[in-house]
KEKEDREN-579127 format. One line per 3 residues: number of its first residue (from 1); their letters; for each residue x, y, z of N, C-alpha, C. Coordinates in nm, 2 decimals. Layout:
N
NUM> A> X Y Z X Y Z X Y Z  ...
% end
This chain:
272
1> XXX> -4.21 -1.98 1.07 -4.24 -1.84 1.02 -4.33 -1.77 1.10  -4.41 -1.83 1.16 -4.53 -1.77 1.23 -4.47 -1.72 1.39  -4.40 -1.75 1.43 -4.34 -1.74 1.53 -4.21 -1.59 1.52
4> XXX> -4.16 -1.59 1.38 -4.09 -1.48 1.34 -4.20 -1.38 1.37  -4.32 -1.39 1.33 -4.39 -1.29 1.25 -4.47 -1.25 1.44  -4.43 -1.33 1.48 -4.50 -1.30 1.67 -4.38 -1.26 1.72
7> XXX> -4.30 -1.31 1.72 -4.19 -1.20 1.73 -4.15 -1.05 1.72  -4.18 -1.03 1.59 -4.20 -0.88 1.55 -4.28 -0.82 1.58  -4.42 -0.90 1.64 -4.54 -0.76 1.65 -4.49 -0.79 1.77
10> XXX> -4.45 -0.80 1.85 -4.44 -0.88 2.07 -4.35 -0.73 2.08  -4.20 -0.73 1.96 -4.13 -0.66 2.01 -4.20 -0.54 1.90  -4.24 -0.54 1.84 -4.22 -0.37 1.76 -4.22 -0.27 1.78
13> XXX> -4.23 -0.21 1.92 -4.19 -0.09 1.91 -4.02 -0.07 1.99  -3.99 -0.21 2.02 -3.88 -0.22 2.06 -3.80 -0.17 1.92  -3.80 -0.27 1.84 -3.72 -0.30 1.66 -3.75 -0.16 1.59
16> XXX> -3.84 -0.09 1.63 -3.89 0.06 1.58 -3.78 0.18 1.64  -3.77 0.12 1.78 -3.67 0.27 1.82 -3.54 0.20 1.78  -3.49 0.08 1.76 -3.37 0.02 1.68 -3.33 0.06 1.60
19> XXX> -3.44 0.05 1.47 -3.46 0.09 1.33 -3.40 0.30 1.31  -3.47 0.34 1.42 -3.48 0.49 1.39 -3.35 0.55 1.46  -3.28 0.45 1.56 -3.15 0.47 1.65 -3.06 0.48 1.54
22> XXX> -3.06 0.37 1.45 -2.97 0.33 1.37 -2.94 0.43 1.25  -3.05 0.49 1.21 -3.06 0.63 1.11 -3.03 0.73 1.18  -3.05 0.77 1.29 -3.00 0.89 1.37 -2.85 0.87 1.36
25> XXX> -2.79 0.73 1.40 -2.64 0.77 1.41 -2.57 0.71 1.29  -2.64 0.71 1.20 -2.55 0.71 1.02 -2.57 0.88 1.00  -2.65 0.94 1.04 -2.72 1.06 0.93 -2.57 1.15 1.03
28> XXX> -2.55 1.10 1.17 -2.46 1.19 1.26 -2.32 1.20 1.22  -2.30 1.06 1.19 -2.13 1.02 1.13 -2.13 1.07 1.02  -2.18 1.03 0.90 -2.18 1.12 0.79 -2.22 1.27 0.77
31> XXX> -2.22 1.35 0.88 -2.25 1.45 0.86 -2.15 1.55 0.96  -2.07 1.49 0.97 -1.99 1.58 1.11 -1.85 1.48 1.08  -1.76 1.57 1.07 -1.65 1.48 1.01 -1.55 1.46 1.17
34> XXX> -1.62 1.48 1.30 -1.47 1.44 1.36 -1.57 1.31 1.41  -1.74 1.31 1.41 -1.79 1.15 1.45 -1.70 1.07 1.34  -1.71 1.10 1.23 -1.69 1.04 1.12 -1.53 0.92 1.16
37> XXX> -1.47 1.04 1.21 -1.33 0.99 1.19 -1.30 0.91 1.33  -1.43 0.93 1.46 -1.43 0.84 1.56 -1.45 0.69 1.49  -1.57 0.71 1.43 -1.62 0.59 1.41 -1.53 0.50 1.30
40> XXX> -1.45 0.55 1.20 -1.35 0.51 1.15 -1.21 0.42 1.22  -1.20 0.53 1.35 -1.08 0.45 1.42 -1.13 0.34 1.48  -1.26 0.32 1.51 -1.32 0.23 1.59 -1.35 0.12 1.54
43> XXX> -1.37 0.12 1.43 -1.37 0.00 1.32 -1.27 -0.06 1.29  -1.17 0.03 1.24 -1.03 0.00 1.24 -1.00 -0.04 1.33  -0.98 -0.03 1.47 -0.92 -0.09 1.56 -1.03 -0.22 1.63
46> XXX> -1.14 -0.29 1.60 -1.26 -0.37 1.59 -1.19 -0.46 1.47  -1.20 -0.42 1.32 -1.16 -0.52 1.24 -1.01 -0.58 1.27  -0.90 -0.47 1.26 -0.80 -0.52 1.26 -0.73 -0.60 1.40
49> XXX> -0.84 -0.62 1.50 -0.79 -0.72 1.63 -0.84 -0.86 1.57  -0.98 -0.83 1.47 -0.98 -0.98 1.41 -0.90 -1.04 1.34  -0.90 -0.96 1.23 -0.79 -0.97 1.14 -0.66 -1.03 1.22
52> XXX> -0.59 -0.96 1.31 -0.48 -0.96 1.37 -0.47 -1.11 1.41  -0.59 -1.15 1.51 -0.62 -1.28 1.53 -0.60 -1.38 1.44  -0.67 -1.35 1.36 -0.69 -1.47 1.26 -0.54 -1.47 1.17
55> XXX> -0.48 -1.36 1.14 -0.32 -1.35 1.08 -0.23 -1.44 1.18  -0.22 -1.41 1.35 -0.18 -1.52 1.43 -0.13 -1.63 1.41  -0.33 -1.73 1.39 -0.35 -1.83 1.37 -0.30 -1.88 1.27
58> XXX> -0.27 -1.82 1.14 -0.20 -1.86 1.03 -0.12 -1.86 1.01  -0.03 -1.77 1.09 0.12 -1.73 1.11 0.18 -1.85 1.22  0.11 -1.93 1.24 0.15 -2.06 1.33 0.17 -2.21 1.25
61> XXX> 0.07 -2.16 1.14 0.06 -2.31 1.04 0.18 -2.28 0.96  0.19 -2.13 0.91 0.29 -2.14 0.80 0.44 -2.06 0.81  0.48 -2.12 0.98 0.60 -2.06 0.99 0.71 -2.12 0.93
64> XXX> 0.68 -2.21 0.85 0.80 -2.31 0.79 0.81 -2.20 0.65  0.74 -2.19 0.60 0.76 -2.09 0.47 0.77 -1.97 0.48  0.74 -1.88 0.60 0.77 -1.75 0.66 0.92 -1.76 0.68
67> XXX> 0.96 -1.83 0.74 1.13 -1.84 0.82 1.19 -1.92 0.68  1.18 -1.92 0.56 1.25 -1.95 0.43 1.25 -1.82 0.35  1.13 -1.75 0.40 1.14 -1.64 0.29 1.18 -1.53 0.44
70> XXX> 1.21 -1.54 0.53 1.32 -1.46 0.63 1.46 -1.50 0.65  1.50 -1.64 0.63 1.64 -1.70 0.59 1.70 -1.64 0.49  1.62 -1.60 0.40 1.69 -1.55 0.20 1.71 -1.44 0.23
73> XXX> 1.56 -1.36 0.28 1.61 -1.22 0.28 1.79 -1.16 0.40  1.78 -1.29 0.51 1.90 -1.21 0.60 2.02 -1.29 0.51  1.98 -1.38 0.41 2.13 -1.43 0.32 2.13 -1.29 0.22
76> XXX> 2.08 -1.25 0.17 2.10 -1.13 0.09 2.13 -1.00 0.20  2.06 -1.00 0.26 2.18 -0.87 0.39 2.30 -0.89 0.39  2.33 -1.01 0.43 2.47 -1.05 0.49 2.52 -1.06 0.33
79> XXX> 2.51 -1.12 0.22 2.58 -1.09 0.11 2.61 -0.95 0.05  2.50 -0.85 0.08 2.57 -0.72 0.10 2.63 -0.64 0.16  2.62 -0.66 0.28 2.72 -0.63 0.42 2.86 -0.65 0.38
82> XXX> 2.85 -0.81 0.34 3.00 -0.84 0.29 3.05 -0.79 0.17  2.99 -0.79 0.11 3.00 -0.75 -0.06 2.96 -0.62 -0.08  2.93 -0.50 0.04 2.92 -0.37 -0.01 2.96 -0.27 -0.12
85> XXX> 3.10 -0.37 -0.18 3.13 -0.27 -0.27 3.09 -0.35 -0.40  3.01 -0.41 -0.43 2.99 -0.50 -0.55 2.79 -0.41 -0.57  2.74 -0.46 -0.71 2.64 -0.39 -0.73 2.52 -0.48 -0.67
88> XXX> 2.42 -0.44 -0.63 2.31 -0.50 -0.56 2.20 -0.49 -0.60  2.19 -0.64 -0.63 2.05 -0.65 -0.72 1.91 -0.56 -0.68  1.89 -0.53 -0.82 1.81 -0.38 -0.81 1.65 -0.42 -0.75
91> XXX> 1.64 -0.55 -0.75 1.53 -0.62 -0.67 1.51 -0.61 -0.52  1.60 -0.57 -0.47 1.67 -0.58 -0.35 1.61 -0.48 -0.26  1.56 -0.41 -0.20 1.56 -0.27 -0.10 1.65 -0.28 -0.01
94> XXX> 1.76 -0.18 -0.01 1.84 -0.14 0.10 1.80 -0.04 0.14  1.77 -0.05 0.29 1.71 0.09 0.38 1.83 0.16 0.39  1.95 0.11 0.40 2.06 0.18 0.41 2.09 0.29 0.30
97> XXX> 2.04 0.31 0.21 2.05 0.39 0.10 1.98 0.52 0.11  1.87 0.50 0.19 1.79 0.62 0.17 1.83 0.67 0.34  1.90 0.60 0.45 1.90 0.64 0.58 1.89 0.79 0.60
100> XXX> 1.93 0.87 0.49 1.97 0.99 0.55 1.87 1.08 0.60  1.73 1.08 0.53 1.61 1.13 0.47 1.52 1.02 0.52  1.54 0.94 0.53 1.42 0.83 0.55 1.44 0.72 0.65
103> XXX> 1.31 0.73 0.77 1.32 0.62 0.88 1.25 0.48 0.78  1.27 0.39 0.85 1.18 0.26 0.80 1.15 0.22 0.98  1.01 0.10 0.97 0.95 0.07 1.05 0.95 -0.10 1.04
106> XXX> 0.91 -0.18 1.06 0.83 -0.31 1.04 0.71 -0.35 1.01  0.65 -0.38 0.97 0.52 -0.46 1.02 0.47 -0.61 0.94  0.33 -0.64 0.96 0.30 -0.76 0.91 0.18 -0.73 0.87
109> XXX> 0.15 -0.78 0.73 0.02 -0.80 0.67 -0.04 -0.88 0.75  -0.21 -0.83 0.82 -0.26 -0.91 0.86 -0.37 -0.92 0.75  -0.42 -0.85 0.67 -0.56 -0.88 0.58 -0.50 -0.80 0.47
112> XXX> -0.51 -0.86 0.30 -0.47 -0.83 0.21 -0.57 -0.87 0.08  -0.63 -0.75 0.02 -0.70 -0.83 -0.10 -0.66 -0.78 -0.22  -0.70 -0.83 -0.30 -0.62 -0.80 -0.45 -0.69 -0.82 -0.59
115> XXX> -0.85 -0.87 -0.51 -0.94 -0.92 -0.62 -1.05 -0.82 -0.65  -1.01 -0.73 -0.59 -1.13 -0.62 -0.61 -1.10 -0.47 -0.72  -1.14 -0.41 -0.74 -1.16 -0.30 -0.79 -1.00 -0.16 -0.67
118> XXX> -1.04 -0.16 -0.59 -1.00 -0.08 -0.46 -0.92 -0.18 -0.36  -0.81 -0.21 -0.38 -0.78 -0.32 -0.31 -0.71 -0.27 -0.19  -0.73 -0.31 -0.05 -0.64 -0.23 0.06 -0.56 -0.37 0.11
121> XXX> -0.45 -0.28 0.23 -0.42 -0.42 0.32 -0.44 -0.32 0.44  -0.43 -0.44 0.54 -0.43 -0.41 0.67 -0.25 -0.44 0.76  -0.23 -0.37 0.79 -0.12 -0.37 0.91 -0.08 -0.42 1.03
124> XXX> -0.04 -0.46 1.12 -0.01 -0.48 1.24 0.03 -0.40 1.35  0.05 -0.24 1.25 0.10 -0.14 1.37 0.01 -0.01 1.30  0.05 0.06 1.41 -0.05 0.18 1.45 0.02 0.34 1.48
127> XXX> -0.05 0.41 1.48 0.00 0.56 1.53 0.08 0.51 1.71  0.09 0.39 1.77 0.16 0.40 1.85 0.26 0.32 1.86  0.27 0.31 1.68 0.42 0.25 1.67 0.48 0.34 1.57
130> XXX> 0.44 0.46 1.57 0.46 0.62 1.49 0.44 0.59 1.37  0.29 0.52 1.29 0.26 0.48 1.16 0.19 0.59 1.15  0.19 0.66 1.03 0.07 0.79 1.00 0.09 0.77 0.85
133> XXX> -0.02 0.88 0.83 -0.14 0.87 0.71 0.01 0.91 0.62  -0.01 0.86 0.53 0.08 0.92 0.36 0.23 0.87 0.36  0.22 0.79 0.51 0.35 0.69 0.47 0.37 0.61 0.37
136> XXX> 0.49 0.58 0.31 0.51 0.46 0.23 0.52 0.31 0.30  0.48 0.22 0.21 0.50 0.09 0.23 0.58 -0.02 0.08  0.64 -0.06 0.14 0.74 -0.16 0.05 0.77 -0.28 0.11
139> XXX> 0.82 -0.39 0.05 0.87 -0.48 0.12 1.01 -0.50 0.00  1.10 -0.69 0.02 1.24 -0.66 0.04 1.26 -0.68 -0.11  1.08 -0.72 -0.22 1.10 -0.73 -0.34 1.04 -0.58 -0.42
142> XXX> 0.98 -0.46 -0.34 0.94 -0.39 -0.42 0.86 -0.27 -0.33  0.77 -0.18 -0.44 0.67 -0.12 -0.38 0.55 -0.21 -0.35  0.46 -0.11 -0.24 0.37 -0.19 -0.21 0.20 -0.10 -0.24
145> XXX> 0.24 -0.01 -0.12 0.15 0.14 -0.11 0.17 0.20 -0.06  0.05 0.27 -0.01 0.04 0.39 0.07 -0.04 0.38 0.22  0.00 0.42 0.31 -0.08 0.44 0.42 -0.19 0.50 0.38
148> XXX> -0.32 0.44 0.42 -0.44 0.52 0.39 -0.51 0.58 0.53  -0.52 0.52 0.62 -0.58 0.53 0.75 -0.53 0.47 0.89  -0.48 0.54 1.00 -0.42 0.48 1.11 -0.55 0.45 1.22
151> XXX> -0.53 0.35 1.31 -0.57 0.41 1.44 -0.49 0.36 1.53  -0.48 0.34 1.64 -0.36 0.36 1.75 -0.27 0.23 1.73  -0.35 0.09 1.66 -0.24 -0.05 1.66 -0.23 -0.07 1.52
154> XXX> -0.36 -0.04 1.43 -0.34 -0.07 1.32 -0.35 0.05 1.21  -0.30 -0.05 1.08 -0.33 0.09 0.98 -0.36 0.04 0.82  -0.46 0.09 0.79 -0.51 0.05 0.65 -0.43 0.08 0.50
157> XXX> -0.36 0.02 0.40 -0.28 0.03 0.31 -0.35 0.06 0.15  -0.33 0.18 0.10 -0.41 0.20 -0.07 -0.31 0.11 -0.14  -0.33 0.01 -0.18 -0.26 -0.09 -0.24 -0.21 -0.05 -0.39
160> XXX> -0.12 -0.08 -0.45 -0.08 -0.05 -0.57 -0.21 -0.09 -0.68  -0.28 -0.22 -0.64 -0.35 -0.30 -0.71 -0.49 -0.19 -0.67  -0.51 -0.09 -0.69 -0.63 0.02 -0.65 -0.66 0.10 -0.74
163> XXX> -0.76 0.12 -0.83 -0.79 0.16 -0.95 -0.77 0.34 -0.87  -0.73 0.40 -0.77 -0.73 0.53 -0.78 -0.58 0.54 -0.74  -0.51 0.43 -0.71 -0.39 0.48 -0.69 -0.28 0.57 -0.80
166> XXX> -0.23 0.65 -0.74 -0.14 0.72 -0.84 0.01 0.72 -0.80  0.13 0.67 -0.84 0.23 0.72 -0.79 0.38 0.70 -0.89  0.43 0.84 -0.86 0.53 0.86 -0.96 0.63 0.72 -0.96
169> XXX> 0.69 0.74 -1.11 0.73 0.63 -1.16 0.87 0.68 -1.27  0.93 0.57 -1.29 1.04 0.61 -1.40 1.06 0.48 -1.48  1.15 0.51 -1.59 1.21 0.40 -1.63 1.35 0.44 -1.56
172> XXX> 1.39 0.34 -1.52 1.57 0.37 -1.45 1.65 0.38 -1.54  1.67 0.34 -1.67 1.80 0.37 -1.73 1.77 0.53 -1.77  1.70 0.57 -1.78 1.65 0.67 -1.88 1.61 0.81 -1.79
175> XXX> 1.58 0.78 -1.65 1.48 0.86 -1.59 1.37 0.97 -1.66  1.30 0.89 -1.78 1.18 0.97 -1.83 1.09 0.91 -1.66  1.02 0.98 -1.67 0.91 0.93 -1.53 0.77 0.97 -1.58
178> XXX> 0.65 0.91 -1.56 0.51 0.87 -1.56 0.46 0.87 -1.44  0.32 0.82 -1.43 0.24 0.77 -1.36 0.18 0.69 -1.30  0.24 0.59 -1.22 0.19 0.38 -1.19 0.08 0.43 -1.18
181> XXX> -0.04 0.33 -1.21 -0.12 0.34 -1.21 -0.20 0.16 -1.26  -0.32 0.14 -1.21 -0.39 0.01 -1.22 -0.50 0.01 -1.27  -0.51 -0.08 -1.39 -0.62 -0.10 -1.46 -0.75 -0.18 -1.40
184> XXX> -0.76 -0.28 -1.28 -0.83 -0.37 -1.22 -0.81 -0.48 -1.26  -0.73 -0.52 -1.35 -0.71 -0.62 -1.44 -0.64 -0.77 -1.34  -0.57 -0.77 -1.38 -0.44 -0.85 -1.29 -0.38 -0.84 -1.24
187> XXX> -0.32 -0.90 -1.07 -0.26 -0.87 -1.01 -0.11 -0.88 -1.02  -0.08 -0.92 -1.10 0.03 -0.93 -1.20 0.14 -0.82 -1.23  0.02 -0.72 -1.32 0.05 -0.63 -1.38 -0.03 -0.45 -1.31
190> XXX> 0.13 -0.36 -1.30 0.04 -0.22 -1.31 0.05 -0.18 -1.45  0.03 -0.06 -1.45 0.03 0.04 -1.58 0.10 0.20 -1.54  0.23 0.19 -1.62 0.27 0.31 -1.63 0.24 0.37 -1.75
193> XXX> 0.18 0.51 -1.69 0.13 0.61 -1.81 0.19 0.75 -1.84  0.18 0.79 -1.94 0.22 0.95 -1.95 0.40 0.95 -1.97  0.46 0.87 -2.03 0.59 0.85 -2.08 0.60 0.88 -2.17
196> XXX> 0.70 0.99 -2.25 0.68 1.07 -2.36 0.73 0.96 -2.47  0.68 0.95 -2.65 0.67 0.86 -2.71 0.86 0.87 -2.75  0.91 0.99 -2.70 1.09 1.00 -2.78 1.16 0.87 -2.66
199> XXX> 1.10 0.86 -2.51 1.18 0.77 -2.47 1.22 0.64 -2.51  1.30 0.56 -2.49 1.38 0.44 -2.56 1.35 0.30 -2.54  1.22 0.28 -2.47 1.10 0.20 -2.39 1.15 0.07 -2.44
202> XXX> 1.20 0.00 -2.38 1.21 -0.17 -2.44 1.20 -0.27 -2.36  1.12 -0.38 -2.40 1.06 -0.49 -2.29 1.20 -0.56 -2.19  1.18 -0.55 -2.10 1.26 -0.57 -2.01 1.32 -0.49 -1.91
205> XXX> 1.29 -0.38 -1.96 1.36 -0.23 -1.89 1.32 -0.18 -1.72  1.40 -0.20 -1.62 1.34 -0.17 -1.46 1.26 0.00 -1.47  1.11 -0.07 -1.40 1.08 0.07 -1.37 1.08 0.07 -1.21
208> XXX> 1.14 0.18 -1.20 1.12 0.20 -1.02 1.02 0.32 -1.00  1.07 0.39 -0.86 1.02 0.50 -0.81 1.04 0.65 -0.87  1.03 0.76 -0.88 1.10 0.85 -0.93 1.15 0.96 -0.85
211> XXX> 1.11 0.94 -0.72 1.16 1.05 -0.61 1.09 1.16 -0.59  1.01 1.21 -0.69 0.97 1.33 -0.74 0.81 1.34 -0.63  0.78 1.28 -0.50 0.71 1.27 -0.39 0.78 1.34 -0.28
214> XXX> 0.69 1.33 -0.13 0.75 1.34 -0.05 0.71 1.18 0.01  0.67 1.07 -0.08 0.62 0.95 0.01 0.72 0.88 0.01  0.81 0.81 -0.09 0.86 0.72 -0.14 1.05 0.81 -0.20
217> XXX> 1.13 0.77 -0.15 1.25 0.78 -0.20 1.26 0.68 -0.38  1.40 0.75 -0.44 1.36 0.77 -0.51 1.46 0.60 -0.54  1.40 0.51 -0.62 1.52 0.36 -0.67 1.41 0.26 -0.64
220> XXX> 1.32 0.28 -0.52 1.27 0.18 -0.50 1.19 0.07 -0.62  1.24 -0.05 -0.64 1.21 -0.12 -0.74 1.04 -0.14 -0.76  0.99 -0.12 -0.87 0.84 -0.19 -0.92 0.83 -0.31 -0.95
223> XXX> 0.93 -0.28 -1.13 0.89 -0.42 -1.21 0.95 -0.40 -1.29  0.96 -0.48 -1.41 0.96 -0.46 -1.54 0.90 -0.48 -1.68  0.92 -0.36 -1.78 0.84 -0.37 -1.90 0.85 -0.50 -1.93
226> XXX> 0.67 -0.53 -1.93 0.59 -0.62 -2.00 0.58 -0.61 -2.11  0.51 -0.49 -2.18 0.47 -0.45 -2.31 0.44 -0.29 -2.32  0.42 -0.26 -2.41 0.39 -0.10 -2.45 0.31 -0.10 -2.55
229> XXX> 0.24 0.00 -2.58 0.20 0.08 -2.72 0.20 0.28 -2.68  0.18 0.32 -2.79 0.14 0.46 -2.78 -0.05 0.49 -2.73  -0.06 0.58 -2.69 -0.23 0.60 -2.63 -0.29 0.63 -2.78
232> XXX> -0.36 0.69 -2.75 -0.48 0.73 -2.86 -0.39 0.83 -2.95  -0.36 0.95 -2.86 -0.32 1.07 -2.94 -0.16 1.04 -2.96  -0.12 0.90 -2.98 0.00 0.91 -3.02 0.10 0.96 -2.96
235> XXX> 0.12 1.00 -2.83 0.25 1.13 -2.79 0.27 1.07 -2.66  0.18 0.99 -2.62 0.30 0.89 -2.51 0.25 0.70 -2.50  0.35 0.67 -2.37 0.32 0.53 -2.39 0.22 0.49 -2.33
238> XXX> 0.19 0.42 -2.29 0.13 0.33 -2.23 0.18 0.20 -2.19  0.25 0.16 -2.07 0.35 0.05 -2.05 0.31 -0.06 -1.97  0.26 -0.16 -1.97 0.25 -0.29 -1.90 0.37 -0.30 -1.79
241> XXX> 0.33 -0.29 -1.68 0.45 -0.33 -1.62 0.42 -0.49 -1.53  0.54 -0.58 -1.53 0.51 -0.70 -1.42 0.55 -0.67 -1.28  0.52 -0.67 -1.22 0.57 -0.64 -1.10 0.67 -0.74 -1.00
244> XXX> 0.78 -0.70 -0.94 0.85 -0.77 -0.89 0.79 -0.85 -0.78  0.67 -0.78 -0.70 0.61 -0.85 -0.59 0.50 -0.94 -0.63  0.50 -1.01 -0.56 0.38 -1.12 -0.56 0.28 -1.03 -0.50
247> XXX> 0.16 -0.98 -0.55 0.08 -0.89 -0.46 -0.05 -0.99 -0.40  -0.01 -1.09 -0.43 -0.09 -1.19 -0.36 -0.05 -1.26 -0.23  0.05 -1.23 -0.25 0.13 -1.33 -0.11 0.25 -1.23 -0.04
250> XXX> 0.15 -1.09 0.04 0.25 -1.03 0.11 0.27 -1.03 0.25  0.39 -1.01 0.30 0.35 -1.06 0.46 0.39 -0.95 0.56  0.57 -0.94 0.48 0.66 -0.87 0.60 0.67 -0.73 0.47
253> XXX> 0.68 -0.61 0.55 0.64 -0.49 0.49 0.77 -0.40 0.56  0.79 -0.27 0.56 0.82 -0.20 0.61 0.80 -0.07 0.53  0.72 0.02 0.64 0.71 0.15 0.61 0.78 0.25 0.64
256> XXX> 0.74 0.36 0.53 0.87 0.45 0.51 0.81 0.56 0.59  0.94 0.67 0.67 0.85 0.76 0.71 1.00 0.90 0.67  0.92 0.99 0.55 1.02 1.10 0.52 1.04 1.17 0.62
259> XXX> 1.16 1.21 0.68 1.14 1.25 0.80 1.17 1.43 0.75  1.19 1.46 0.65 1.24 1.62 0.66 1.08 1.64 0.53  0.98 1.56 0.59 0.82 1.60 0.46 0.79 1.74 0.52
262> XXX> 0.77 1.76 0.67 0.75 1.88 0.67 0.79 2.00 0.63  0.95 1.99 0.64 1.04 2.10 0.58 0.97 2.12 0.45  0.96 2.03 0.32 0.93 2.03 0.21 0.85 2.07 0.20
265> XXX> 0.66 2.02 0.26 0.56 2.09 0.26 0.54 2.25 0.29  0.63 2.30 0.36 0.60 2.44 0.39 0.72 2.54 0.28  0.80 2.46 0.23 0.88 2.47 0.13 0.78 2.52 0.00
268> XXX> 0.74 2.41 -0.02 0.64 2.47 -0.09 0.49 2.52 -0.12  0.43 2.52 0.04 0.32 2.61 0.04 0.36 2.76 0.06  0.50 2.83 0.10 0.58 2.90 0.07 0.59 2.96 -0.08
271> XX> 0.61 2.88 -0.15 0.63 2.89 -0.34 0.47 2.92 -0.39  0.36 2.91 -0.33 0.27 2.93 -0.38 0.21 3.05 -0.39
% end
């Protein structure tokens, strides 16, 4: 302890211009939004080489269960390939459905949490594998999220499981549509809200996507009713949903990129 404490006085005016370096350049980043958004890509591209690393290293132990759950998914391609004219389990994402309107990409979860309040994942690709901000993400059982933050390799994901996430939603037989949304609760379960109380809500029912974005085309599978009740004031639901994904054990993703969003956006800052 005594030796800490000789330490500190030997160096202190060294640990002094540290201490005051260090407040100069928080008060700079938070105060000037393009430091801000340096220092963001730089972390990002800093965390996610670890991340990326350490995803590697684990993607080496558990290639026996990766290449089972990539065996299934190309036996379900090839059984729709073949079977094109037969109906396809609504579990399913075919990119080929939305081709017209919508690119898809690749990637791999390298860092994924699910236990928190704000839950994000991390990506494997970057603005120079043409990832940007307000893309969608899905994989071959469901939704996933949203692109939150790119930098040139990697890119940060608002996870479904994110107490601020918001994204349009339906019941599919019915197309009444709501609001997915997450209580912090379980990774299990979201929560669709704002479903008027006349729709015909019954446990089992697929809720997907509702189109009604420029992020996400419109079928992409969620889950299905868990449970319901009406809210407070009685006039809509409130719906438990289970989710088709395991949001604990994601790996292979692919994001969505609308390709005619701009058209739309000036479409409708036009209407305003």
């Amino acid at each position: 302890m005594q030796q800490i404490i000789n330490f500190i006085i030997k160096n202190k005016n060294f640990l002094l211009f540290f201490l005051l370096f260090d407040i100069a350049l928080l008060f700079t980043i938070q105060s000037h939004s393009y430091h801000k958004s340096k220092f963001i890509n730089s972390a990002n591209f800093l965390t996610g080489g670890i991340y990326n690393s350490i995803n590697n290293i684990n993607g080496y132990f558990n290639l026996k269960s990766q290449n089972q759950l990539l065996s299934e998914e190309n036996r379900r391609l090839r059984s729709l390939i073949t079977n094109s004219s037969n109906k396809v389990d609504s579990v399913f994402i075919d990119s080929l459905m939305f081709r017209a309107s919508y690119r898809f990409f690749t990637a791999n979860v390298i860092k994924n949490s699910y236990a928190l309040s704000t839950n994000m994942l991390t990506l494997n690709k970057g603005v120079k594998d043409s990832i940007k901000q307000d893309f969608g993400v899905i994989s071959s059982k469901g939704i996933v999220g949203i692109v939150d933050r790119t930098s040139n390799h990697f890119a940060t994901v608002l996870s479904i499981l994110n107490t601020t996430s918001k994204i349009s939603a339906q019941l599919k037989k019915t197309n009444h549509f709501g609001t997915l949304t997450w209580n912090g609760k379980s990774p299990e379960f979201t929560q669709l809200i704002d479903i008027p109380k006349i729709a015909p809500v019954v446990a089992g029912d697929t809720i997907i996507t509702s189109g009604r974005s420029s992020i996400f085309p419109k079928g992409v599978p969620i889950g299905v009713v868990e449970d319901f009740e009406l809210d407070q004031a009685e006039n809509y639901y409130e719906i438990n949903v289970r989710l088709f994904n395991d949001m604990t054990n994601i790996e292979h993703v692919y994001v969505i990129e609308n390709v005619n969003v701009q058209e739309l956006n000036n479409l409708l800052l036009s209407n305003e």
